[in-house]
N, C-alpha and C positions, 0 to 999 in steps of 0.2 A: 597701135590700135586705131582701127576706124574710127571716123567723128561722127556723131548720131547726130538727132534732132527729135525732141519728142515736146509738141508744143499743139496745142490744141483752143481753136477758139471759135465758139458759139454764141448768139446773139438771137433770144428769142423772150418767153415768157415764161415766167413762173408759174409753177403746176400746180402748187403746194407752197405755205408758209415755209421757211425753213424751220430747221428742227436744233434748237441748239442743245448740246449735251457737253460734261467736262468727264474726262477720262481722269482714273485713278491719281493720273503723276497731278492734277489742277491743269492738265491743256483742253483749252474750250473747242470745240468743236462742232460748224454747221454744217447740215448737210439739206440739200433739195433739189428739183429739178426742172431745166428748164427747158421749152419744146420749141421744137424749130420744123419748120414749113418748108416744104419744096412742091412747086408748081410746075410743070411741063405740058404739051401737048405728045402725044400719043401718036402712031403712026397714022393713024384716021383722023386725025387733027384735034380730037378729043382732048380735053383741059382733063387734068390729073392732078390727081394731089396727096399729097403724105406727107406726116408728120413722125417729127423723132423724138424720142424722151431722152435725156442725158443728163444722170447722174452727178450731184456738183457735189464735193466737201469742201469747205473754206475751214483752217485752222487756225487758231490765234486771234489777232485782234481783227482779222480781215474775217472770220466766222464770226463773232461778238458784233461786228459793223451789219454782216447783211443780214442776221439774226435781228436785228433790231430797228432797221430800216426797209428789210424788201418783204415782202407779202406776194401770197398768190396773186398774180395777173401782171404783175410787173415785169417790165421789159426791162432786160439788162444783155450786156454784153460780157462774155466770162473769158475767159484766159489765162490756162495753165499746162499744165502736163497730163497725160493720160496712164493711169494705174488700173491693174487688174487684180481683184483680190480671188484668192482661190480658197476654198475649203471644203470640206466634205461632212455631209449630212446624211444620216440613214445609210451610210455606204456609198450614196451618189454626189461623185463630183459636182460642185455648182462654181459660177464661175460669174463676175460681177468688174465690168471696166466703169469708172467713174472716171470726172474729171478734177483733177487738184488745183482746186483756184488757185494764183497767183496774182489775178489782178479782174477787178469785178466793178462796170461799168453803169451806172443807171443810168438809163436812156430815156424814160420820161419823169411827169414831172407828179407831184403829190397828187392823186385822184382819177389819173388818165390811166394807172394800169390797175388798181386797187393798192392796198397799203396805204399807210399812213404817216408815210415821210414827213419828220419837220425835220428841216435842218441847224446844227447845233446854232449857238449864238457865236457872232461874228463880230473882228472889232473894224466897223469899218467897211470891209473888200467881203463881196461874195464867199462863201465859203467852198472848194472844191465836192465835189460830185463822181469823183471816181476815189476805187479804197483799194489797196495794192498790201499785197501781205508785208514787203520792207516800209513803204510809204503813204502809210494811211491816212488821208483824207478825204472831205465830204465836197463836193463841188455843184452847183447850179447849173443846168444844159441854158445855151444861149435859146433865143425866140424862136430861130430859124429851125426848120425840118434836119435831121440829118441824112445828108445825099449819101448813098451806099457809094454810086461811082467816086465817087470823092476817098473810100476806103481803097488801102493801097494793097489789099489783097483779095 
């Protein structure tokens, strides 16, 4: 069998609080979405602009984290896999790709996106600022800007 790839990552603002819910079996689950910007000029040199909405669920403790720390306006970076749910209403197929967090970045700092981030108490050392569904932690962004060129993709 061929080796796939299905790996998806976004970095924009929150549209919406997220929404946590727990499913029958006790699995927590968040869901919300966050909106990404693309800028171009136009063939007449015209600036352009559009915006994307993308679907986020975060499950388990890494839902329960941004459930509880991100808010609308907040800037984060997501990274996971892309899922399409299918089902049928009234007879009409409807059809719905989200993104399955895996690993969910916050990129600024308490007050600069909205939310009301504290972070937990610490013994000592900063506390991490990125929540990863195996490796969940809270961690602190350093003073500096983050340089996109500096991203390796």
């Amino acid at each position: 069998m061929a080796k796939s790839f299905n790996q998806a990552i976004v970095m924009g603002n929150l549209t919406r609080d997220p929404e946590l819910r727990t499913t029958p079996s006790g699995q927590s689950v968040a869901s919300f979405a966050v909106a990404t910007n693309r800028v171009w000029q136009n063939a007449s040199g015209e600036k352009q602009e559009a915006v994307e909405y993308h679907e986020i669920v975060a499950w388990g403790k890494l839902g329960e984290l941004a459930s509880q720390y991100l808010a609308k306006g907040r800037k984060v970076m997501v990274i996971g896999r892309l899922q399409t749910q299918q089902w049928e209403k009234d007879g009409v197929k409807q059809r719905r790709t989200e993104i399955v967090a895996s690993d969910i970045n916050f990129l600024d700092r308490p007050g600069e996106g909205g939310g009301d981030y504290t972070p937990p108490a610490s013994s000592g050392s900063a506390p991490k600022k990125s929540a990863k569904s195996d490796d969940v932690v809270i961690e602190d962004l350093p003073d500096d800007e983050v340089n996109l060129d500096e991203i390796p993709f």
